[in-house]
Biopython code that builds the backbone (N, CA, C, O; Angstrom):
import numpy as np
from Bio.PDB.StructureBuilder import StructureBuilder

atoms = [
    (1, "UNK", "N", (-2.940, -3.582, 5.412)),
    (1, "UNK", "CA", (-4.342, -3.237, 5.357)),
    (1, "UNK", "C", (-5.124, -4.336, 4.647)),
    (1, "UNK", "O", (-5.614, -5.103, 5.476)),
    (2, "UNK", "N", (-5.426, -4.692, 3.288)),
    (2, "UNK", "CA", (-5.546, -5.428, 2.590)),
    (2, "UNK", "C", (-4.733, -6.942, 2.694)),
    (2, "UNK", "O", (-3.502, -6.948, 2.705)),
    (3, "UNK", "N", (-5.347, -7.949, 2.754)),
    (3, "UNK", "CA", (-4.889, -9.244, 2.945)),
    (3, "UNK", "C", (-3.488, -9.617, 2.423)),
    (3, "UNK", "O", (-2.548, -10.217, 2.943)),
    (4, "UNK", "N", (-3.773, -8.760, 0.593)),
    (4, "UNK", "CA", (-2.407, -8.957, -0.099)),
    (4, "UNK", "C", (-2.032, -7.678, -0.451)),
    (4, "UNK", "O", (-2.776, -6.702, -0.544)),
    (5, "UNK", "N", (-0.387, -7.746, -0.716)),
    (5, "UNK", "CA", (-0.081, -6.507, -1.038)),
    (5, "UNK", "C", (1.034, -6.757, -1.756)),
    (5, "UNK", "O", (1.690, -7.582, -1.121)),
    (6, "UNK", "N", (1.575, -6.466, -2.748)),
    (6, "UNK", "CA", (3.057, -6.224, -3.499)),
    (6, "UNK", "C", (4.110, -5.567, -3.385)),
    (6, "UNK", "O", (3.840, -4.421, -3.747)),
    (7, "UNK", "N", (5.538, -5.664, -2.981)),
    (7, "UNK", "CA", (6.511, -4.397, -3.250)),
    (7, "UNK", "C", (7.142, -4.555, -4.448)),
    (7, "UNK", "O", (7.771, -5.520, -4.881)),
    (8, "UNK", "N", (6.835, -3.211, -5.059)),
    (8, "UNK", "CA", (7.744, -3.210, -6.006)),
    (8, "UNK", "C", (8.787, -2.450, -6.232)),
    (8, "UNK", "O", (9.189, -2.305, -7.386)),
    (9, "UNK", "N", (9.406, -1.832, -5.159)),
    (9, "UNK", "CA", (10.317, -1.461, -4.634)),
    (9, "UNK", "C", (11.602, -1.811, -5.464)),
    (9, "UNK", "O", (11.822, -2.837, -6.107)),
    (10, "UNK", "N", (12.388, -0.715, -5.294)),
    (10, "UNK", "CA", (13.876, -1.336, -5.936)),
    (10, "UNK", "C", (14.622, -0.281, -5.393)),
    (10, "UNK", "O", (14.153, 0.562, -4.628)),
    (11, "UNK", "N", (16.023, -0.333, -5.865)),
    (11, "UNK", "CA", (17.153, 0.743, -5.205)),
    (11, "UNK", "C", (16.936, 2.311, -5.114)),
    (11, "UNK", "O", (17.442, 3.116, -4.332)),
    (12, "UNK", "N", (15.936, 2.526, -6.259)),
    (12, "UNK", "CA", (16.056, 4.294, -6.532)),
    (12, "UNK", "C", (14.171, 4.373, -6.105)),
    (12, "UNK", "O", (13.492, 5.319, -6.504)),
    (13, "UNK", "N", (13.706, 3.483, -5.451)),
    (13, "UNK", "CA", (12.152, 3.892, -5.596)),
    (13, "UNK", "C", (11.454, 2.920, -5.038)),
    (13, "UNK", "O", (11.715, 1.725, -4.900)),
    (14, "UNK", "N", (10.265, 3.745, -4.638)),
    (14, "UNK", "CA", (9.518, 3.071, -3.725)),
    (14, "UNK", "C", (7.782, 2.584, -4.081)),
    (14, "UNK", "O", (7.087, 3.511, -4.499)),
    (15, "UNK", "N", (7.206, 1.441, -3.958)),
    (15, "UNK", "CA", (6.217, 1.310, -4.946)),
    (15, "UNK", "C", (5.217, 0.636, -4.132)),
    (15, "UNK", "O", (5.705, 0.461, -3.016)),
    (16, "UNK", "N", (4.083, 0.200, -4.198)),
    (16, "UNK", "CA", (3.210, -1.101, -3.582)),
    (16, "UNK", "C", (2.079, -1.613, -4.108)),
    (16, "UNK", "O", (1.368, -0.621, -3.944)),
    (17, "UNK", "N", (1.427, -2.346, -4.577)),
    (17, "UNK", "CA", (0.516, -2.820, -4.881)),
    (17, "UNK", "C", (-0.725, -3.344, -3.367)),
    (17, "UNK", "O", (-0.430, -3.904, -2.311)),
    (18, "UNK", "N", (-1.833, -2.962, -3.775)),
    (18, "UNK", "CA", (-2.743, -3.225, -2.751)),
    (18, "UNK", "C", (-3.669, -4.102, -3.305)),
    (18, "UNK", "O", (-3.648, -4.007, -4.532)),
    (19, "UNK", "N", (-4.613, -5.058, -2.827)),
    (19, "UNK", "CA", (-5.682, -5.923, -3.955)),
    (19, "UNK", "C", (-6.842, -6.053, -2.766)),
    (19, "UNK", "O", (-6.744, -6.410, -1.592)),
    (20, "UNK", "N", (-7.994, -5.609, -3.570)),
    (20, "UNK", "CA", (-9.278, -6.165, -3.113)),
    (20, "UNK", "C", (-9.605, -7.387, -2.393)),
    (20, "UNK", "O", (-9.466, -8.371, -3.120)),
    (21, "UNK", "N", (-9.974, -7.647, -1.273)),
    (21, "UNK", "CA", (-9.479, -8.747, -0.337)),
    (21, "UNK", "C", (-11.170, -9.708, -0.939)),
    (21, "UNK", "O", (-11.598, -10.724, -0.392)),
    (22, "UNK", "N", (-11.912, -8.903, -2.312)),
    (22, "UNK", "CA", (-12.890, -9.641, -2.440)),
    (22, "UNK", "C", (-13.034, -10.430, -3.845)),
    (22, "UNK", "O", (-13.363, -11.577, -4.148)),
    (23, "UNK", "N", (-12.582, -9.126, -4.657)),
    (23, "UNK", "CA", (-12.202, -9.629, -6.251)),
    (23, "UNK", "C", (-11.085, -9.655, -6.666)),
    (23, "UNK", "O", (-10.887, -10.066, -7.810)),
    (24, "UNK", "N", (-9.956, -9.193, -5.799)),
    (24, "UNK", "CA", (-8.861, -9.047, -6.231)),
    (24, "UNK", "C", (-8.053, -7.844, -7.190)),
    (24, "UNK", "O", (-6.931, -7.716, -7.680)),
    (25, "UNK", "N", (-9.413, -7.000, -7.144)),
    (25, "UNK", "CA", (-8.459, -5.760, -7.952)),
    (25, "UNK", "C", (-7.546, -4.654, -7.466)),
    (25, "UNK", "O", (-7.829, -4.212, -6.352)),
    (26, "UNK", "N", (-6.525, -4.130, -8.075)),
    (26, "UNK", "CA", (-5.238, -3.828, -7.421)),
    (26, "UNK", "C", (-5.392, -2.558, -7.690)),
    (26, "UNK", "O", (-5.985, -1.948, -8.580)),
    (27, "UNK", "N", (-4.774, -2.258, -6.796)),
    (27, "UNK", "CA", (-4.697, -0.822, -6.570)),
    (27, "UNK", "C", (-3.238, -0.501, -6.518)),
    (27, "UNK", "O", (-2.796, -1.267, -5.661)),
    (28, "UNK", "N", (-2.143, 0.311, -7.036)),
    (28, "UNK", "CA", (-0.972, 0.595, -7.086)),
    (28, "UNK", "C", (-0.355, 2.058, -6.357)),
    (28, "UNK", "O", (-0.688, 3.158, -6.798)),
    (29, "UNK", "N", (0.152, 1.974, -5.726)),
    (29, "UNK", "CA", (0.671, 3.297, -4.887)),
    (29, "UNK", "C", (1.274, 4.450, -5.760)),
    (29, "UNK", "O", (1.871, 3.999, -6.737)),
    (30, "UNK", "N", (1.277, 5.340, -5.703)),
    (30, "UNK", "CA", (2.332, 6.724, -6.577)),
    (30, "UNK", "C", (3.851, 6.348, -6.312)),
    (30, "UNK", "O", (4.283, 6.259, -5.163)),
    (31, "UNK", "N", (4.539, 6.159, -7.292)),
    (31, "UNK", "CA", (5.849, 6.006, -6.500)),
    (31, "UNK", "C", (6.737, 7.092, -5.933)),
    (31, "UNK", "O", (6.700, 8.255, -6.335)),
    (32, "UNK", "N", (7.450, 6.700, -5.083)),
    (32, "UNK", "CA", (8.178, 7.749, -4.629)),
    (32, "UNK", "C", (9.449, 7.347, -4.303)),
    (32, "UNK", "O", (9.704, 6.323, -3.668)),
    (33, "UNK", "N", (10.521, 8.398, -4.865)),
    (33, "UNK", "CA", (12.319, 8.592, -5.496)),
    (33, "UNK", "C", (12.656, 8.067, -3.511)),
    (33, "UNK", "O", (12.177, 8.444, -2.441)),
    (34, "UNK", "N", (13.553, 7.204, -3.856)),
    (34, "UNK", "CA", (14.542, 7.460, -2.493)),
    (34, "UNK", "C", (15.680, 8.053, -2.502)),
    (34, "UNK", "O", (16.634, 7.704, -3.198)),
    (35, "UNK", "N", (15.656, 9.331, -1.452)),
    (35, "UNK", "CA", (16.349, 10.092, -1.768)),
    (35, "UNK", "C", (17.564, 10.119, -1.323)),
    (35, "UNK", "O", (18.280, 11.120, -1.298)),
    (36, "UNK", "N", (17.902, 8.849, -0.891)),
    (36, "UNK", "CA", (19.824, 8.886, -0.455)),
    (36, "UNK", "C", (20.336, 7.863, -1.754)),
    (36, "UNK", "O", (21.502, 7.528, -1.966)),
    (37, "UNK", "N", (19.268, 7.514, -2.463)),
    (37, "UNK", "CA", (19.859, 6.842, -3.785)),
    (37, "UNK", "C", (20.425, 7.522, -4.633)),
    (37, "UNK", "O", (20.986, 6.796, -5.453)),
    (38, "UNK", "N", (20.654, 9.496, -5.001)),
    (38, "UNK", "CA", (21.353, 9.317, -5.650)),
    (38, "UNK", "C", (22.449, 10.525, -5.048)),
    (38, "UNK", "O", (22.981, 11.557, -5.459)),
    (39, "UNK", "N", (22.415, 9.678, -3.790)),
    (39, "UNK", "CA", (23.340, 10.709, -2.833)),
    (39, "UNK", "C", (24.849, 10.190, -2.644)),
    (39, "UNK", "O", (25.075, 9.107, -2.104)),
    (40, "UNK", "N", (25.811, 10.987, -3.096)),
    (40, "UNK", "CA", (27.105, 10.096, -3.512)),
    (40, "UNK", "C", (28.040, 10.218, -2.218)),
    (40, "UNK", "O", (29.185, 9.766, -2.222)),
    (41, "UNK", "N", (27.499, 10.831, -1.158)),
    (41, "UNK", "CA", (27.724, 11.286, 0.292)),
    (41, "UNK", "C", (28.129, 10.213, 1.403)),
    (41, "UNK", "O", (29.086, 10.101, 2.169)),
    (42, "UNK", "N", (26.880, 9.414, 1.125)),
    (42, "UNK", "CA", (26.640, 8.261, 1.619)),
    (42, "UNK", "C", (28.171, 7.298, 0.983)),
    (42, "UNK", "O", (27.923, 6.745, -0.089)),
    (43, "UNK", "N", (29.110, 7.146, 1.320)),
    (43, "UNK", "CA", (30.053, 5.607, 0.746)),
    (43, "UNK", "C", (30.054, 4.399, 1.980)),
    (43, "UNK", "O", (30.801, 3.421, 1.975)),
    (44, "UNK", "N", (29.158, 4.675, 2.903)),
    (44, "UNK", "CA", (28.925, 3.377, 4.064)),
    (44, "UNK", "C", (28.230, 2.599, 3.475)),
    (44, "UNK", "O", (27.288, 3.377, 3.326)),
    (45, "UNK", "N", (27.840, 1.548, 2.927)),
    (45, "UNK", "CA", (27.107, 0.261, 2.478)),
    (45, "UNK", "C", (25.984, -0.449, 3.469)),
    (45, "UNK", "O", (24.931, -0.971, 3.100)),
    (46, "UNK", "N", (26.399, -0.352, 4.592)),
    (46, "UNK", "CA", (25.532, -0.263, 6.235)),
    (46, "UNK", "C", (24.788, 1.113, 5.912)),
    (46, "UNK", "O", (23.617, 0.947, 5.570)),
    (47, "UNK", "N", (25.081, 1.997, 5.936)),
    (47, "UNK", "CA", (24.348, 3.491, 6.338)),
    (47, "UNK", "C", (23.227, 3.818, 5.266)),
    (47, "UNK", "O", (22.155, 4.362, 5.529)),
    (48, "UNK", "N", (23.662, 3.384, 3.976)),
    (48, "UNK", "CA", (23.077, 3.555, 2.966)),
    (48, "UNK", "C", (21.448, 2.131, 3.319)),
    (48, "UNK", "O", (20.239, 2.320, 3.451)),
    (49, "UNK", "N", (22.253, 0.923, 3.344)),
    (49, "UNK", "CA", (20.840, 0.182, 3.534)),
    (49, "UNK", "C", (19.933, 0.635, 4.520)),
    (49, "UNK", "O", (18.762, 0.495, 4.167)),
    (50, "UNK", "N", (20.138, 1.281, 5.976)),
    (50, "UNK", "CA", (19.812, 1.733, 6.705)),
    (50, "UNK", "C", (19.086, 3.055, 6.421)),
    (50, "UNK", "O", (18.293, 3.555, 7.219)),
    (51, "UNK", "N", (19.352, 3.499, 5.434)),
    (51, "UNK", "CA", (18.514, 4.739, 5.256)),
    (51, "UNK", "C", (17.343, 4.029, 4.136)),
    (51, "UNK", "O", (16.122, 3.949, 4.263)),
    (52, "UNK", "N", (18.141, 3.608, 3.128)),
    (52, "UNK", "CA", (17.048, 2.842, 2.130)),
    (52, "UNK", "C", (15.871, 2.367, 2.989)),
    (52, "UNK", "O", (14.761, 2.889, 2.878)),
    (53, "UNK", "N", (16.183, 1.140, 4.046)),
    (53, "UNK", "CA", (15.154, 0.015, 4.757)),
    (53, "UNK", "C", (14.617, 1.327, 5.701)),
    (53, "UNK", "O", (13.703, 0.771, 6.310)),
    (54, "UNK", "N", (14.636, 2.967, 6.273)),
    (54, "UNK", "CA", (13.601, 3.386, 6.884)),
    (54, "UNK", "C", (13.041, 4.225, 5.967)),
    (54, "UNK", "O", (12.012, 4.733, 6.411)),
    (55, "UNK", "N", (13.362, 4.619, 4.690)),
    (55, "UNK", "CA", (12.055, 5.236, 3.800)),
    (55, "UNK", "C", (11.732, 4.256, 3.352)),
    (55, "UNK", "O", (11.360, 4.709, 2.270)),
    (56, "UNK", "N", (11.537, 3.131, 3.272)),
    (56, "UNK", "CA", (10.811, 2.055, 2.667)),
    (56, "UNK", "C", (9.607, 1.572, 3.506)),
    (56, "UNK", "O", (8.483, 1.158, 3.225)),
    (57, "UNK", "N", (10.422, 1.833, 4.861)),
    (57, "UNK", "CA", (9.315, 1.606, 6.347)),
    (57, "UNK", "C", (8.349, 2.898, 5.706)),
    (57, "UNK", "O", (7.225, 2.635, 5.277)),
    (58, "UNK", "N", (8.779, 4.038, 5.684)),
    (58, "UNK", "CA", (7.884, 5.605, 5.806)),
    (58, "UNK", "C", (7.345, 5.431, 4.361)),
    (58, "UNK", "O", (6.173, 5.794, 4.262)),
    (59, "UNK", "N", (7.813, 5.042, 3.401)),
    (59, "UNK", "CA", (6.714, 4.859, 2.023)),
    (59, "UNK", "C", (5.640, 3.624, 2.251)),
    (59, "UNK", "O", (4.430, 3.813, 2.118)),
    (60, "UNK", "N", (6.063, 2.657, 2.520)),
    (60, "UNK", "CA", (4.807, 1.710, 2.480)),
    (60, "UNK", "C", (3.953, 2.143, 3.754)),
    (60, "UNK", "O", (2.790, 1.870, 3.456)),
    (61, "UNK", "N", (3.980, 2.580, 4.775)),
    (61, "UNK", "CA", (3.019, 3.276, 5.998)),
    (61, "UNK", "C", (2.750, 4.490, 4.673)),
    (61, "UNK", "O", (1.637, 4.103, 4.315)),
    (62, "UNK", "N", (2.969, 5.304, 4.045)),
    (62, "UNK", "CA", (2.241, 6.572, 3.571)),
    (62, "UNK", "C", (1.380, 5.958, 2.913)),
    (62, "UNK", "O", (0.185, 6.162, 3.127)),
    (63, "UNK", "N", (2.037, 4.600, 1.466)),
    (63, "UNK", "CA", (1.375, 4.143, 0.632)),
    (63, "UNK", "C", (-0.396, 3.444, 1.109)),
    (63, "UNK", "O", (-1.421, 3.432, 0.427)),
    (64, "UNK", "N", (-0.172, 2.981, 2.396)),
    (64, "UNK", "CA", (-0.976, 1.793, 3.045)),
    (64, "UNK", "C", (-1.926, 3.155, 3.632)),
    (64, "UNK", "O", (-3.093, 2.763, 3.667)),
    (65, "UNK", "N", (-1.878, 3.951, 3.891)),
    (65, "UNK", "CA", (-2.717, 5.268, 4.250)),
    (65, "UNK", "C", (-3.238, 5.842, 3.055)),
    (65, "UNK", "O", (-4.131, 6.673, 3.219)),
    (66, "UNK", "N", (-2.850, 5.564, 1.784)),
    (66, "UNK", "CA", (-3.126, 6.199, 0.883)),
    (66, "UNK", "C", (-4.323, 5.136, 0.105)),
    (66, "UNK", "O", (-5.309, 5.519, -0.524)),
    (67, "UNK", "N", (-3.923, 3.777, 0.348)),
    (67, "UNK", "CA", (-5.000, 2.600, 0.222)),
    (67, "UNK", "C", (-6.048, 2.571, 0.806)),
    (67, "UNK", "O", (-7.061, 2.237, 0.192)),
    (68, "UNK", "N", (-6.089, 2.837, 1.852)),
    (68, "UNK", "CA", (-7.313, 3.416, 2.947)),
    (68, "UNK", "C", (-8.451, 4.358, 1.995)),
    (68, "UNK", "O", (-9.635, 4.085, 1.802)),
    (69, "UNK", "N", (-8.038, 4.992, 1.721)),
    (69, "UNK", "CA", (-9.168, 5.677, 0.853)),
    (69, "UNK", "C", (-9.572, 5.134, -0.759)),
    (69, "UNK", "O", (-10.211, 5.745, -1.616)),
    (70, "UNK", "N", (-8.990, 3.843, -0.823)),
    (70, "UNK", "CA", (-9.306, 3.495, -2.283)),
    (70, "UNK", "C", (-10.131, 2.214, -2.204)),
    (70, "UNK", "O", (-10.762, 1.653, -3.100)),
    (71, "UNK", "N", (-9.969, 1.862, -0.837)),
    (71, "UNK", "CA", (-10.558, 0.776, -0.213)),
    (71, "UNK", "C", (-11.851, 0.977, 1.014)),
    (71, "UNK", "O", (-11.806, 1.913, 1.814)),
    (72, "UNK", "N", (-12.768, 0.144, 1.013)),
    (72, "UNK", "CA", (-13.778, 0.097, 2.415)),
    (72, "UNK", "C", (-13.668, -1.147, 3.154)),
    (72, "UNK", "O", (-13.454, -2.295, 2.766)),
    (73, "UNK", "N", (-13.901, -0.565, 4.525)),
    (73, "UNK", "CA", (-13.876, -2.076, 4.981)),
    (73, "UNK", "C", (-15.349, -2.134, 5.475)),
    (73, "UNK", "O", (-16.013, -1.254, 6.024)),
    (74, "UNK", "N", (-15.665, -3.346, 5.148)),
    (74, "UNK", "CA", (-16.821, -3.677, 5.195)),
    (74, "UNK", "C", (-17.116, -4.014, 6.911)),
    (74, "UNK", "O", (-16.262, -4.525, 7.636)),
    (75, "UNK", "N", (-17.970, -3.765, 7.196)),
    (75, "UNK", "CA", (-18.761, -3.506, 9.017)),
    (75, "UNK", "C", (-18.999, -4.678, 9.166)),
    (75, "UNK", "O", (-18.883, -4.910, 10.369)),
    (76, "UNK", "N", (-19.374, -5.911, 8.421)),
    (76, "UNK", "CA", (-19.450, -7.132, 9.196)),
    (76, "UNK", "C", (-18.412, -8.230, 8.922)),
    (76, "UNK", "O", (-17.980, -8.943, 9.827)),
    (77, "UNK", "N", (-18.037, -8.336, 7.676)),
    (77, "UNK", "CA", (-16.396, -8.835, 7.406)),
    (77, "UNK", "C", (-15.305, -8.923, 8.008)),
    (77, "UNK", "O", (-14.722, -9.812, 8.628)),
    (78, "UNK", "N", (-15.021, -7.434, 7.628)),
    (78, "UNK", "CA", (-13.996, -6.343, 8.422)),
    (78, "UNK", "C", (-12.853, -6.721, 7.310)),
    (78, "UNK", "O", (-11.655, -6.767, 7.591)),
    (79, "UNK", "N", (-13.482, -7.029, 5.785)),
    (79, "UNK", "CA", (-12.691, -7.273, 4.441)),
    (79, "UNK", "C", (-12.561, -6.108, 4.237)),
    (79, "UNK", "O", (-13.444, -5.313, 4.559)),
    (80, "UNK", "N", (-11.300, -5.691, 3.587)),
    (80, "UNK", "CA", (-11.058, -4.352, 3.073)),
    (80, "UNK", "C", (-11.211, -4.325, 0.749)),
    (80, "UNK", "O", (-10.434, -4.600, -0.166)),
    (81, "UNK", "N", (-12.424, -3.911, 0.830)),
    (81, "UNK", "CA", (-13.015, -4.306, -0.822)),
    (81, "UNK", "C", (-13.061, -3.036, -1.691)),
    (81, "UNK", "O", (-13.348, -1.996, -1.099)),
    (82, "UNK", "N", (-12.860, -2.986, -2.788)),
    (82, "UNK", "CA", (-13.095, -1.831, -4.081)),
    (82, "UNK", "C", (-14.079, -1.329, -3.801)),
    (82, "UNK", "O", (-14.739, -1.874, -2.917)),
    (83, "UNK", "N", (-14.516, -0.283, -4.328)),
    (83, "UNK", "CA", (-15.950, 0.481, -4.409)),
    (83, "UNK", "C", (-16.730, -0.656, -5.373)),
    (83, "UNK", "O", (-17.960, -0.684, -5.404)),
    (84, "UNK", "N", (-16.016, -1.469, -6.054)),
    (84, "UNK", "CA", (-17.168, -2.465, -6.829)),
    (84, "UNK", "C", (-17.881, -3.770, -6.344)),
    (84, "UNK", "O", (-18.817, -4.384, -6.855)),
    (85, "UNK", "N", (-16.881, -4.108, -4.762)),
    (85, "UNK", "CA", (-17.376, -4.557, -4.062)),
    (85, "UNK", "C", (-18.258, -4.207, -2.827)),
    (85, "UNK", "O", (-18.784, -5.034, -2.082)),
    (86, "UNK", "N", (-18.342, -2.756, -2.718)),
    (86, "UNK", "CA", (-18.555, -2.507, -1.810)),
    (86, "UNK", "C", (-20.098, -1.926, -2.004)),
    (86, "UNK", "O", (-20.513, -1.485, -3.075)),
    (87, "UNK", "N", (-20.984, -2.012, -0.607)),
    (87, "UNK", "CA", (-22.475, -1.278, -0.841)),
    (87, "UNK", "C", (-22.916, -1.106, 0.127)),
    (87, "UNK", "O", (-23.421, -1.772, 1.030)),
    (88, "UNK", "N", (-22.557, 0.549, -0.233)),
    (88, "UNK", "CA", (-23.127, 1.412, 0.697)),
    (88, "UNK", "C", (-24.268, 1.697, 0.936)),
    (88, "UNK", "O", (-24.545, 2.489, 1.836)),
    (89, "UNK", "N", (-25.193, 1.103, 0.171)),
    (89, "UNK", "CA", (-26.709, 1.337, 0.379)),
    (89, "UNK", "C", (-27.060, 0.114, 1.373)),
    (89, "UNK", "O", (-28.197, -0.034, 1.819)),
    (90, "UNK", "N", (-26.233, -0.550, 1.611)),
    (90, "UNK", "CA", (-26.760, -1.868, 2.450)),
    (90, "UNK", "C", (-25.960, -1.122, 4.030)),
    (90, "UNK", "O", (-26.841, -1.721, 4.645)),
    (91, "UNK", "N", (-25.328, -0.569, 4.905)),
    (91, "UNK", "CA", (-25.274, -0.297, 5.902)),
    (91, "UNK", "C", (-23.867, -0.516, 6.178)),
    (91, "UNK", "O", (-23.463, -0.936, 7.263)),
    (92, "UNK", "N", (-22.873, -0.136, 4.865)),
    (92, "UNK", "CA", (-21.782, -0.240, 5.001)),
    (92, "UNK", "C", (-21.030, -1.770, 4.736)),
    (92, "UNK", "O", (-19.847, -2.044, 4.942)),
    (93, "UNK", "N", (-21.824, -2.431, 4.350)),
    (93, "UNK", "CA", (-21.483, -4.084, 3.983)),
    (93, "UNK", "C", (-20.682, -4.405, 2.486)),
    (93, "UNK", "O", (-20.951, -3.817, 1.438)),
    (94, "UNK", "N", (-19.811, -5.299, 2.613)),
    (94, "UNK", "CA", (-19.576, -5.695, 0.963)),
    (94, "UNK", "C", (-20.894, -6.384, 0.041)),
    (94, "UNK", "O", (-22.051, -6.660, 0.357)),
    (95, "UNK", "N", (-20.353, -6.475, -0.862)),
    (95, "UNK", "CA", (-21.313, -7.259, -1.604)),
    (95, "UNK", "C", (-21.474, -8.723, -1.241)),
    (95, "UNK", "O", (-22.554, -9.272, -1.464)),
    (96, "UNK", "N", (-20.348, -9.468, -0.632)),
    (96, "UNK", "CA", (-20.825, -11.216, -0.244)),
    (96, "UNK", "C", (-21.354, -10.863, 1.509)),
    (96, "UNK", "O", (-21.810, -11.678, 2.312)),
    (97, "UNK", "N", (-21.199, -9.951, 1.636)),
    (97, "UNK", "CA", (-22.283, -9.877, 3.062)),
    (97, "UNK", "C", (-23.485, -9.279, 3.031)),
    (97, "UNK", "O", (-24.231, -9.060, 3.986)),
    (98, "UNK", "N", (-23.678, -8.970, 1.653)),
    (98, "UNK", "CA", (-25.119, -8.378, 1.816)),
    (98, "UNK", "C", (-26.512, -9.207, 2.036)),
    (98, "UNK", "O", (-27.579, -8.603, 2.149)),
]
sb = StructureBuilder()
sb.init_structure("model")
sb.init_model(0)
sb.init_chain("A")
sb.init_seg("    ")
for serial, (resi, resn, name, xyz) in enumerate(atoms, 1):
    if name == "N":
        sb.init_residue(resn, " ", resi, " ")
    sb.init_atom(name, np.array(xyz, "f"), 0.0, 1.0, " ", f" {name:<3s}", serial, name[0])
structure = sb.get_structure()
């Protein structure tokens, strides 16, 4: 969504950083447990990354939906900016397109 983005992801959890594509301020996702991490079921080393790498797919798509609302994209840009960049009294524009 945003130009830049962070994982901060690791074995037991799922994380992301989002940043203002105007000032750069970040926005951080809720994290969320992966839940075959502390599943002792799993002893495949294949099966296990394979489950890890598709909730990581399904957390960063929830996370990046969840950025959507912390972010606007500006109507003539098409920059995705903070509410401190953003102005809505101008017709949906950021602040360097106003």
């Amino acid at each position: 969504m945003t130009k830049k983005s962070t994982d901060h992801s690791d074995t037991g959890h799922f994380s992301f950083s989002f940043f203002c594509d105007s000032c750069g301020k970040e926005w951080i996702s809720l994290e969320k447990a992966f839940s075959g991490g502390a599943c002792e079921r799993v002893q495949n080393n294949t099966a296990l990354l394979l489950l890890w790498s598709n909730e990581h797919r399904i957390a960063f798509e929830e996370a990046n939906l969840d950025a959507r609302m912390k972010f606007n994209r500006c109507t003539k840009c098409g920059k995705w900016v903070c509410n401190d960049c953003f102005s809505c009294a101008e017709d949906g524009v950021c602040k360097e397109c106003k």
